[in-house]
C-alpha positions in Angstrom: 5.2 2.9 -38.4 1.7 2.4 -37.5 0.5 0.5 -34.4 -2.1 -2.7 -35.5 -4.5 -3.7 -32.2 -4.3 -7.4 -32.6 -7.0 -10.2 -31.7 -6.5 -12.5 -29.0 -5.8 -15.1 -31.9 -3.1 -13.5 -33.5 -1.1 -12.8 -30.7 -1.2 -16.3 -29.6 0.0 -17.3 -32.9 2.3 -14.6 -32.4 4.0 -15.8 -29.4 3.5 -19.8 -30.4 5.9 -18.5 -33.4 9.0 -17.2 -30.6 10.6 -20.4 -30.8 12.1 -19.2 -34.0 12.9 -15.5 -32.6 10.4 -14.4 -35.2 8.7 -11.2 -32.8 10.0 -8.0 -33.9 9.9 -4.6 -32.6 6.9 -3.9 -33.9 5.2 -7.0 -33.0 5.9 -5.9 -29.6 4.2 -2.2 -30.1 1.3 -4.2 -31.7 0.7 -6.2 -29.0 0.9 -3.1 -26.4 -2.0 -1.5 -28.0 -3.6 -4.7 -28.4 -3.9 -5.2 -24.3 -3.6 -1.4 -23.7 -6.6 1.2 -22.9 -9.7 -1.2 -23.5 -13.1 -0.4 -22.5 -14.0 -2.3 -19.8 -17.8 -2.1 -18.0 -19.5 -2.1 -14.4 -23.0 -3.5 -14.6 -25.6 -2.1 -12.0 -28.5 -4.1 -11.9 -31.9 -2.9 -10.4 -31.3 -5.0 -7.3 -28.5 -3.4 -5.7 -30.7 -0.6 -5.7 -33.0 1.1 -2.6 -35.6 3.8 -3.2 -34.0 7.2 -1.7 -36.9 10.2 -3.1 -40.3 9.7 -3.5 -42.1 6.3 -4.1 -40.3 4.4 -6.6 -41.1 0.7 -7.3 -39.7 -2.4 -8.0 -41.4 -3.8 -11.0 -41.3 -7.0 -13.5 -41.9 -6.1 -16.5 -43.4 -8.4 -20.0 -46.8 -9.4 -20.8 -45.9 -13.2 -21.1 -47.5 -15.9 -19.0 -43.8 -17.3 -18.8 -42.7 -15.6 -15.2 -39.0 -16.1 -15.7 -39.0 -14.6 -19.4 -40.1 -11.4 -17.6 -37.8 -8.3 -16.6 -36.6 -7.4 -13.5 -36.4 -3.2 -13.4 -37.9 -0.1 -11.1 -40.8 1.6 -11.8 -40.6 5.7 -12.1 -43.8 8.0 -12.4 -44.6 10.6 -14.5 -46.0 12.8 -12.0 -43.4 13.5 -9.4 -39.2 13.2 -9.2 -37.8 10.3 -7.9 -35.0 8.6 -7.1 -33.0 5.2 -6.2 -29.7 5.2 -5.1 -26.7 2.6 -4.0 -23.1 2.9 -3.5 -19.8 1.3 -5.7 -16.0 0.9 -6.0 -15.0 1.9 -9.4 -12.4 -1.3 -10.5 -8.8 -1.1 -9.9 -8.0 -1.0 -13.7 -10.2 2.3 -14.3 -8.0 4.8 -15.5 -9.3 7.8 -13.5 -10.7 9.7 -16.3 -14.2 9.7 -18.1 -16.5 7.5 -17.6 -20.1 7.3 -19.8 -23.4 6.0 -18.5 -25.8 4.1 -20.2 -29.4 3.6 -19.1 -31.6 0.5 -19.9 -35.2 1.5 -19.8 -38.1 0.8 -21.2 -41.5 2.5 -21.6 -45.0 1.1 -20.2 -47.2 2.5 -22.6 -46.8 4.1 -27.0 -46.6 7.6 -25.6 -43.6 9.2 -27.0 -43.2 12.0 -24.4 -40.1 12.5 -22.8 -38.4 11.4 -19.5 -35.9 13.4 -17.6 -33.6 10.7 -16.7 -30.4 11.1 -14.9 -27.8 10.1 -11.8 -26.6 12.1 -9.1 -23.1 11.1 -8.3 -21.4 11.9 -5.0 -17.8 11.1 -4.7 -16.5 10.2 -1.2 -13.1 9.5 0.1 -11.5 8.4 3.2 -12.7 11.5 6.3 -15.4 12.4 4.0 -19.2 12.8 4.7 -21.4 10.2 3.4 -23.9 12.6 2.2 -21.2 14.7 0.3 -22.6 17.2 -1.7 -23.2 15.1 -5.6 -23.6 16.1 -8.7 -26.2 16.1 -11.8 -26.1 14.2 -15.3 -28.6 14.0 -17.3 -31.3 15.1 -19.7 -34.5 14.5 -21.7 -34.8 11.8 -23.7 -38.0 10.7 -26.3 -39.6 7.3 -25.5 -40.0 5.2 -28.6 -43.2 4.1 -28.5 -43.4 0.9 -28.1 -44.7 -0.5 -24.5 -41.8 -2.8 -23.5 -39.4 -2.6 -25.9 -35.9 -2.0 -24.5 -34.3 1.3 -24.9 -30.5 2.2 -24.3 -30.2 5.7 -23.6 -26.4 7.7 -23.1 -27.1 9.6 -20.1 -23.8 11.4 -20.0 -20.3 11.5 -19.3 -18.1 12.0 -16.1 -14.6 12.0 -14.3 -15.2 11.3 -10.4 -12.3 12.5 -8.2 -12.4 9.0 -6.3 -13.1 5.6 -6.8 -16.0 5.3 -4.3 -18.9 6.8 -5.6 -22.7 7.1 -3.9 -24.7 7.0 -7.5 -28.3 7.8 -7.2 -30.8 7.3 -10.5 -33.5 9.9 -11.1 -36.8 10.3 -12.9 -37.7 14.5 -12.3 -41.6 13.7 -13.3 -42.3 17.4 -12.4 -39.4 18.7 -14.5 -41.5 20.4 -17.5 -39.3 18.8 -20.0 -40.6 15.5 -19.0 -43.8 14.9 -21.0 -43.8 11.2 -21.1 -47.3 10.2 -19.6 -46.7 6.7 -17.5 -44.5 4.9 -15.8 -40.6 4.2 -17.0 -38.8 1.4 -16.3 -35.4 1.2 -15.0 -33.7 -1.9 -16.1 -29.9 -1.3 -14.8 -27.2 1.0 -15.9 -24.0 0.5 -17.9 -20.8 2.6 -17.1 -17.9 2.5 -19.8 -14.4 2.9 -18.9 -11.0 2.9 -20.3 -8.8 0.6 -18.3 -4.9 1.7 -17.4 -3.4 -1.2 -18.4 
């Protein structure tokens, strides 16, 4: 027998139908699968954010006169590495194993260099140092360009050891795989999960 993930929809229908005893064994496996293992996501906007290495800044981004059309993000430069950072509690439902980061950037100019972005993720627990040692996760990835136009990058994967995490975002300018030529905007980050229930 094969196991059918169900929408929200046809398990209500599903249950509404009881009444008559009509759920089966294998209505039951369907609608473990159906709630089971989804991907969830944690949101880290740019204002949760404090510059940590050299001189990042926070930026609005958009050309439009209308102010509150504009973007909200943080500034990287080309010509040196640097770095914000903040601190989170991975949710309760996260099932302890890989998690996938997303950047949303954009670029300030049509260069199509690339930028070296990545995170730095320290993971403390309970007697631990705050500045734990962290570790890298990233790489070089091509601008499109197009001056503004919104770009979703996969940084990387990984599996922290605890739920609290110190999470830093980098731009390494001086890296020599890093040939885009202007600014970069940081717009926030995405992290994807599979939840354990």
């Amino acid at each position: 027998m094969v196991d059918t993930p169900r929408t929200v929809t046809a398990l209500q229908t599903l249950f509404a139908d009881n009444t008559n005893g009509d759920i089966s064994p294998q209505d039951l496996r369907d609608f473990l699968v159906s709630v089971m293992g989804r991907t969830k996501y944690v949101w880290l906007a740019p204002g949760i954010f404090i510059a940590a290495t050299g001189s990042p800044a926070r930026a609005v981004v958009g050309d439009t006169a209308t102010t509150e059309d504009k973007m909200d993000g943080w500034a990287f430069d080309a010509a040196a590495a640097e770095a914000i950072t903040t601190t989170l509690v991975l949710p309760a439902e996260w099932n302890a194993g890989v998690i996938t980061v997303k950047f949303y950037v954009s670029p300030t100019n049509t260069d199509t260099g690339s930028v070296r972005w990545g995170i730095r993720y320290g993971e403390i627990a309970d007697g631990d140092q705050v500045d734990e040692a962290s570790t890298f996760v990233g790489n070089n990835f091509a601008m499109a360009g197009t001056s503004q136009d919104l770009e979703i990058e996969t940084i990387g994967t990984f599996t922290p050891a605890t739920p609290f995490l110190r999470f830093a975002v980098l731009r390494d300018g001086a890296d020599g795989g890093d040939t885009y030529n202007a600014d970069a905007i940081f717009h926030g980050a995405l992290l994807e999960y599979t939840d354990a229930y």
